[in-house]
N, C-alpha and C positions, 0 to 999 in steps of 0.2 A: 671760085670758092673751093671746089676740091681740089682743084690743084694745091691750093694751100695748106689741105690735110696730107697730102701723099709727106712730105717730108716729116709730119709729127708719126704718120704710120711708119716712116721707116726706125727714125728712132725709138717708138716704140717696140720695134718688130727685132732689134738690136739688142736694145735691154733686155729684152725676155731672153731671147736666143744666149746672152751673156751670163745673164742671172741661173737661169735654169738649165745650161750644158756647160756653158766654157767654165765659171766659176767654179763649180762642181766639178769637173774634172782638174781643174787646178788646185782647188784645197780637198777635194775625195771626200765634200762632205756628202754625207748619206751611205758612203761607205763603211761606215764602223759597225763593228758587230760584235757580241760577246763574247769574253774570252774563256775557252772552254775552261774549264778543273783539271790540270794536270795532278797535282798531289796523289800520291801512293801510286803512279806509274813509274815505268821504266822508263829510263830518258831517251832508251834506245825505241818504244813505243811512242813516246810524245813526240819523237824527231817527224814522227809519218804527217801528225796532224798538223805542226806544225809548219813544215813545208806544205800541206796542200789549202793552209790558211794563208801564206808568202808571210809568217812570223821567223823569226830567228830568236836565238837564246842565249844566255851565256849565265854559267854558272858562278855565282855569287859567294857561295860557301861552301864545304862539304864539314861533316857533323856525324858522330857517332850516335848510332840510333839502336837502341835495344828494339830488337821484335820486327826490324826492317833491313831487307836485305840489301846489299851495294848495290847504289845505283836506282835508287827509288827514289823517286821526287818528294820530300816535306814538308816545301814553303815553295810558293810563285810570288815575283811581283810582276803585273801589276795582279792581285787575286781573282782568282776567276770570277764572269761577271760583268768584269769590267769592260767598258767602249770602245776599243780599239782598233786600226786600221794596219791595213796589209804592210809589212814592213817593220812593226814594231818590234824591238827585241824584248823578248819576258825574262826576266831574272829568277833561277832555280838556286835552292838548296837542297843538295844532295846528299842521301845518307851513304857513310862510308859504312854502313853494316854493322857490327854487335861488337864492343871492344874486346878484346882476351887479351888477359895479364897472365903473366904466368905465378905460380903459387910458390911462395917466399920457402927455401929449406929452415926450418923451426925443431930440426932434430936434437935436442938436449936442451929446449929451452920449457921454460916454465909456462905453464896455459895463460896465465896474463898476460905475458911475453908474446905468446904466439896468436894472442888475441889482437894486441897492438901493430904487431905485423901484419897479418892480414886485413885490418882496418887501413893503413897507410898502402898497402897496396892496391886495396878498393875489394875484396872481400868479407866474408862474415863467415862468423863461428858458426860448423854446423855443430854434429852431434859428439861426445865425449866417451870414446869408449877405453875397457882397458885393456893391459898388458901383464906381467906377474913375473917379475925378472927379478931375481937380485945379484944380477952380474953389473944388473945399473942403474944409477942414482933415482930415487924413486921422487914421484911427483913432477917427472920433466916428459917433453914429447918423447916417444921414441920413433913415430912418421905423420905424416899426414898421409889422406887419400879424398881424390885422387895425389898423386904421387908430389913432391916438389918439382918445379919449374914447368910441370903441365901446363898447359895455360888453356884456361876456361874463361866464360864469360865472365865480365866486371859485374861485383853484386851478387856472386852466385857462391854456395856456402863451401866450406872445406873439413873433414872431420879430420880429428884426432886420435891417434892410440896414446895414450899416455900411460906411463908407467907403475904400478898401484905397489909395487916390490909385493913383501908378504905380507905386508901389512894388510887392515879393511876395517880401518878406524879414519877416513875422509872419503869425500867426495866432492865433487862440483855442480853448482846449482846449475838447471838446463835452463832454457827460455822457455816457458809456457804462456806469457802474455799474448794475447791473441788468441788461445784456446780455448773449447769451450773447457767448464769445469771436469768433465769426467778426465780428457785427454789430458788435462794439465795433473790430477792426480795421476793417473798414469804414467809420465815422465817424472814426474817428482819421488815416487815412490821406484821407481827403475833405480834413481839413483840412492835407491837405501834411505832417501828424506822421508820425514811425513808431514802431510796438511795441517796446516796449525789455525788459526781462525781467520774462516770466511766471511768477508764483510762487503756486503750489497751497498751499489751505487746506485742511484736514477740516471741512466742513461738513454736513451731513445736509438743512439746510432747504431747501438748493436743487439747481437742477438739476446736472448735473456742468459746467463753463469756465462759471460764470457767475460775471459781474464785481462782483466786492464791494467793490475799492478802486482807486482809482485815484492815478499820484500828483503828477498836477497837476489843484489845482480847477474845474470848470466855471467858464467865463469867462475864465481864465487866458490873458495874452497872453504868446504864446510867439513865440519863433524858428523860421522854418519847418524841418522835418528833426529839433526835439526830439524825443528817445525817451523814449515816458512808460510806464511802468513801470506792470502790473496783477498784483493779488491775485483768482486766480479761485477756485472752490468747484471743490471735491474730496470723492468717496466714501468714497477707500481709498485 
């Protein structure tokens, strides 16, 4: 009678030994582990952990990233977290660092003009200041600064000297949207404008007189002494 068990002890004794070692070491299950957070590292820092996880990697994209220098991790797949076994490859998105265009030459062009330029090249209008020439044409750039062909970061503004001759019967409406009320009369009034009526919004998002509309657009060449008229944010 036990002789007749010894052969089901072996196959049992097989099975387990198969199930619980050999299988396991043939598909590495129980081996998986989470995969750390690469993002906002260096790729040349994530290499360490990598290799002493036996991950490899391969970069997927690279991507201009304001606020992130070359070479810094973005995006992983698979995201961290995830179950993974030794050998997998994680796919990176890499920032190629902060784009710089260089700044369009707009010397004898009209502030419209020079506004549209610098939009197509991926800047914005900074501040509007003047000049007092009458050797030439009045109303047109006479530089920007920083200087033309600079190149600075994408998104980041550029001023004007513009030419006023002898005249000082115009000027150009600033941006004050986003201000609160005092600071927006203060550039308003810089440019020789004055505040014409204030009219409260219920808004929650922002802080209490802050300028949500204005109603002449940045760049707008006005008559000096025009009243321009603001929609500011209100609680209650």
């Amino acid at each position: 009678m036990l002789w007749g068990l010894v052969p089901l002890l072996i196959l049992l004794a097989l099975y387990w030994i198969t199930d619980a070692l050999i299988m396991p070491a043939i598909t590495r299950h129980g081996s998986e582990f989470p995969l750390p957070d690469f993002t906002n590292q260096r790729l040349i820092e994530a290499q360490i952990v990598l290799d002493e996880l036996d991950l490899s990697h391969e970069i997927s994209s690279e991507e201009y990233s304001p606020g992130k220098e070359r070479g810094i991790i973005l995006n992983q797949f698979p995201v961290a977290g995830t179950k993974v076994k030794s050998g997998r490859a994680v796919k990176f998105v890499i920032s190629l660092g902060q784009k710089m265009v260089p700044i369009p030459f707009m010397g004898g062009r009209s502030v419209r003009q020079a506004m549209l330029d610098l939009e197509a090249t991926g800047l914005i209008l900074g501040e509007i200041h003047w000049a007092f020439s009458d050797t030439l044409p009045e109303r047109v750039v006479v530089f920007s600064y920083p200087a033309a062909q600079t190149e600075i970061p994408l998104g980041s503004p550029v001023n004007l000297m513009v030419n006023r001759g002898r005249a000082s019967d115009f000027t150009y409406m600033p941006k004050v949207v986003g201000l609160t009320l005092t600071e927006a009369a203060r550039r308003i009034e810089d440019k020789l404008l004055k505040v014409g009526l204030v009219t409260p919004r219920l808004d929650e998002n922002y802080l209490p007189e802050t300028v949500l509309e204005q109603s002449e657009a940045e760049g707008t060449e006005l008559d000096v002494g025009t009243e321009i008229d603001l929609v500011v944010s209100s609680t209650g």
